[in-house]
N, C-alpha and C positions, 0 to 999 in steps of 0.2 A: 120162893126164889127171890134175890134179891136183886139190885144194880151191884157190880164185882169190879171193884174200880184197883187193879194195880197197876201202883205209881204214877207216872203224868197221865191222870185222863185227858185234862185239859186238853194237852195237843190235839186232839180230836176237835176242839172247834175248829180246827184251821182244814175243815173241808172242804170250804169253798176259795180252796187257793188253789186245789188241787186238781188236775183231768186226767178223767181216765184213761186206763192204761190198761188193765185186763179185765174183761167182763163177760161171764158163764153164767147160765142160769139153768139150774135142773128141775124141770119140774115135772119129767119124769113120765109126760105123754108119749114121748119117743125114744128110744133106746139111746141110751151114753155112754160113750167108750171110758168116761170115768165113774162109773160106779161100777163096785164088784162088791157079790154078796159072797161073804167068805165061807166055801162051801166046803173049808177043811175043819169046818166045827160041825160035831153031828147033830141035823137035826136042827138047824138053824132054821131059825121065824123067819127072817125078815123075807117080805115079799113086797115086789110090786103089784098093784093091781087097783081096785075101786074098795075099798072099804065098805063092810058090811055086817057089824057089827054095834051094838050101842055105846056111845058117845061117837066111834070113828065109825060115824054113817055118809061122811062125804067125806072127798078131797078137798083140800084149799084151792087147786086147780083142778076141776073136774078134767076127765072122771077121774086121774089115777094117784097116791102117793105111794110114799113107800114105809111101811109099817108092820108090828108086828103081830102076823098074821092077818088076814084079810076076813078072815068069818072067826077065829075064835081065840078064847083069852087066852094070855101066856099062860104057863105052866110053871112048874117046879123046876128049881136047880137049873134055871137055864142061863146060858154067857152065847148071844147069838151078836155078828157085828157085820155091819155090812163097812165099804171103805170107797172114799173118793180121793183121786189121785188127781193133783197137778202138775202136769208136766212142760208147761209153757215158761220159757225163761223171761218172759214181761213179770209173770207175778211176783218173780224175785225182784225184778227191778224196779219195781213201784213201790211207793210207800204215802200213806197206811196200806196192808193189803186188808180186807175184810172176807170172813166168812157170817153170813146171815143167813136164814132158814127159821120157816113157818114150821110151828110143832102144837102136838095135843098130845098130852100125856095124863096116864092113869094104872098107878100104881100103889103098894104100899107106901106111906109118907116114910123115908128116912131108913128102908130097908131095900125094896124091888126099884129099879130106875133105871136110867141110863146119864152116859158118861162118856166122853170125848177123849180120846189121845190121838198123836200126831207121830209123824217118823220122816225123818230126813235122809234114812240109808236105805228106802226101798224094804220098810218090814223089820231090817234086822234090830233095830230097839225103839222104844215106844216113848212118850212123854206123856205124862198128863196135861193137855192144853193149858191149864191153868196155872201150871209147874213148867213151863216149857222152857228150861234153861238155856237151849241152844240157843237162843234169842240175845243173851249177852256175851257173848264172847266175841263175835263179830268177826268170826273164821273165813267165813263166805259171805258174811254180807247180812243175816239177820240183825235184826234192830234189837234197842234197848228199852222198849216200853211195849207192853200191849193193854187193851181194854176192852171190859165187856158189857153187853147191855141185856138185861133180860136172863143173869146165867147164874149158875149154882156157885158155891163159894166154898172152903175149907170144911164151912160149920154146916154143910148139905149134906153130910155122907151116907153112903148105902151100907149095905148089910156088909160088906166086904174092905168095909174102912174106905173104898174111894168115895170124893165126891162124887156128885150127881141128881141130874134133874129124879126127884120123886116126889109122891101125892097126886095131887088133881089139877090141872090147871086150867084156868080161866076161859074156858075155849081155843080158840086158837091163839099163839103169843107167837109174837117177833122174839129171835133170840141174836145175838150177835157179839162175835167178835172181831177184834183189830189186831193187827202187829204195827208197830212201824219201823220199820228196818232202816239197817241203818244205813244211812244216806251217803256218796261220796267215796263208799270203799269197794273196790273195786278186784276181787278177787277171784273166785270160781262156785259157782250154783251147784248146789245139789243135783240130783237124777230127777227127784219130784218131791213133793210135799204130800205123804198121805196124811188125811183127816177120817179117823178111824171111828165109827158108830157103834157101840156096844150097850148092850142091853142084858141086865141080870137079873134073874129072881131065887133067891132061897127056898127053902126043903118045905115052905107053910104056903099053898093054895091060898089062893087071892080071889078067883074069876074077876081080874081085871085087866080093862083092854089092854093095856102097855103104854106103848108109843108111835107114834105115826108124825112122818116130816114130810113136809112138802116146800116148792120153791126155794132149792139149795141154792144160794147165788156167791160167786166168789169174786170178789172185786179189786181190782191194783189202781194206784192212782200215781200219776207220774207230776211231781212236784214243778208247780207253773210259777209264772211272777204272782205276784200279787195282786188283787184289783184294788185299787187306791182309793177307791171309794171306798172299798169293803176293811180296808186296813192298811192305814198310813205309816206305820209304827214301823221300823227295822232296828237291829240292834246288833251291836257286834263287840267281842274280848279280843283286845290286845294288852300284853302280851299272849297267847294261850298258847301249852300251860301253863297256870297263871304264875307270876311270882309279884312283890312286893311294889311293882310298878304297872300293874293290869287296872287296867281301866274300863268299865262295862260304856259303849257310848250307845247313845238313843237320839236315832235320825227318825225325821216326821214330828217330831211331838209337838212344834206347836206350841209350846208352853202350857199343853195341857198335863193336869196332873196324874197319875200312871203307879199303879201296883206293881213293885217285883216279886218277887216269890223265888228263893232256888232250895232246893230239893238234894237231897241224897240219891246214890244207886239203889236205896231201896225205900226211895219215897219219903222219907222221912222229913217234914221242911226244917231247914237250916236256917233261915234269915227270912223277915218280911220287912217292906219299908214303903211309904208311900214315897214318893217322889217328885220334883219338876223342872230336875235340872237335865239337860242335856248330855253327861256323864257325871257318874265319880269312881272313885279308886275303889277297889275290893280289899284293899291291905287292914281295913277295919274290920274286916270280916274273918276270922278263927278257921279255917276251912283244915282236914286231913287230908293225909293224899289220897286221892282218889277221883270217881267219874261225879260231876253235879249238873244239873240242866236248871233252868230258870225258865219263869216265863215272866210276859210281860203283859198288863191286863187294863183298859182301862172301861168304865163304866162298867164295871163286872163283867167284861168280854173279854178273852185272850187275844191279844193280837199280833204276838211275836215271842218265839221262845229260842233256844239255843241249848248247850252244851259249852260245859270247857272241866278241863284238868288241872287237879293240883298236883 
C-alpha cells in the first residue's frame, strides 16, 4: 500500500488553521446508531465482537472491533459490507472533512481484499472513494481536492478489477482520508454521506483472516483565521476570472523569498516560480479555460493557497 496523493495534497498542511467542527469516534465498545451491517447480503461476515483468531487476536481498543468473522477465516466467493452513515449537517460544512480508521488486514495479495465506496442519495449509487466524482461539481457544496494517507491506489486491484487494500499488513496501520469541500458555496446538503465497507474473496480458499477495523473517527474542521505565527502569508486574484489584467498579490511576505506552484483540475502543475515580489501579473502565464489552484510555500512549508478561473 502506498501514500495516494490526488491533486493538491499540499492543502493539507494547513491543518493547523483549522477548528474543529464535527467529531465521531467509533470504536465500537457501545452500540452506534451509525453502523449497519448489511444484512440484505447472505451470509455476511462482518461481526462486531473481541477477535479470536490468529493475527486478529486483539482489538485496537480492547476488547471489541469489527471484522471479518471473529473466530474464523473468510471463505470463498464472498462480497460482505458493513456501512457508516453521516448524517449531521456540520460535516458538510467543515472543510477538510476526514475519515481515519485503525485496520489489520490478511488476505490474498492483489486478489481477496477490501474496498471503500461512498453514496450521497441514501444507497441509490455508489462511488469508489478514490473515484469520487461528486466532489467536483460543487452541486451542494463538495470540494475539489481529496487526499489519502496510508491507502490503496488504481494499481492495488482485487480480483474483481476494484482497488483495494490486500496482502498482509504491518500490524495495525492508520489509514486516511480527506475531502475538502468547497468553501463559500452555499447551496443544499445531501440526506447523509454513506461510507460503505466491503470485503471480497474469490472461488480459491485462502484460510486467511480478512480484515478487522477498529477506531473509525470522522472529523469536519471549520476554517479559522490564521495564526500568524504559524503563517503570515495571504494571497489574493484580481481580477478573478482571470483576464489579461489579473494580478496574484502576496500580503505578509516580508521580502521573504516564496514558491508558487498552480496546478490544473486535475493536478497537473502548470507554472513554478520562485519569487519576492509582493505581486505580479498572470498575463505571462498561457492558462485554458478552466478551474487552477496555486499554492504558496515558503521554506518547503505551504503556507497559503487559493483558486481562480480562466
Amino acid at each position: 500500500m502506498k501514500k495516494n496523493t490526488l491533486l493538491l495534497l499540499v492543502l493539507f498542511g494547513f491543518n493547523n488553521i483549522y477548528a474543529q467542527w464535527y467529531n465521531e469516534t467509533i470504536n465500537f465498545e457501545s452500540p452506534s446508531s451509525m453502523i449497519w451491517i448489511d444484512d440484505s447480503q447472505e451470509n455476511n461476515i462482518w461481526q462486531i465482537g473481541t477477535p479470536q483468531k490468529e493475527y486478529f487476536d486483539e482489538a485496537y481498543s480492547v476488547p471489541y472491533a469489527i471484522l471479518t468473522d471473529t473466530l474464523q477465516s473468510y471463505g470463498e466467493n464472498i462480497h460482505s459490507s458493513f456501512i457508516v452513515s453521516v448524517k449531521d449537517w456540520l460535516w458538510f460544512e467543515g472543510s477538510p472533512a476526514i475519515l481515519s480508521f485503525k485496520h489489520k488486514f490478511d488476505t490474498d495479495t492483489l486478489s481477496d481484499g477490501g474496498y471503500i465506496d461512498v453514496s450521497y442519495d441514501n444507497g441509490e449509487t455508489w462511488l469508489s472513494i478514490i473515484h469520487d466524482t461528486t466532489m467536483f461539481n460543487c452541486e451542494w457544496s463538495p470540494g475539489y481536492y481529496f487526499y489519502s494517507e496510508n491507502f490503496y491506489d488504481d494499481n492495488d486491484t482485487l480480483f474483481n478489477g476494484n482497488a483495494g487494500f490486500s496482502g498482509r499488513s504491518d500490524d495495525w496501520e492508520t489509514a486516511s482520508f480527506e475531502w475538502l469541500y468547497c468553501l463559500g458555496v452555499k447551496d443544499y446538503y445531501p440526506d447523509s454521506l454513506m461510507i460503505r465497507f466491503n470485503f471480497i474473496s474469490d472461488d480459491i480458499a485462502s484460510n486467511k483472516a480478512g480484515w478487522m477495523i477498529d477506531d473509525i473517527k470522522l472529523q469536519s474542521f471549520e476554517c479559522s483565521s490564521v495564526n500568524e505565527k504559524e503563517n503570515t502569508i495571504s494571497s489574493s486574484i484580481y481580477p478573478n476570472p482571470i483576464n489579461r489584467n489579473s494580478v496574484l498579490k502576496i500580503e505578509g511576505w516580508q521580502g521573504k523569498s516564496y514558491d508558487i506552484e498552480i496546478f490544473d483540475l486535475n493536478g497537473r502543475l502548470v507554472y513554478s516560480q520562485m519569487n519576492n515580489a509582493s505581486s505580479f501579473p498572470l498575463n505571462n502565464i498561457s492558462f485554458n479555460p478552466g478551474i487552477y489552484f496555486y499554492q504558496i510555500s515558503t521554506d518547503n512549508e505551504v503556507k497559503h493557497a487559493g483558486k481562480f478561473v480562466k
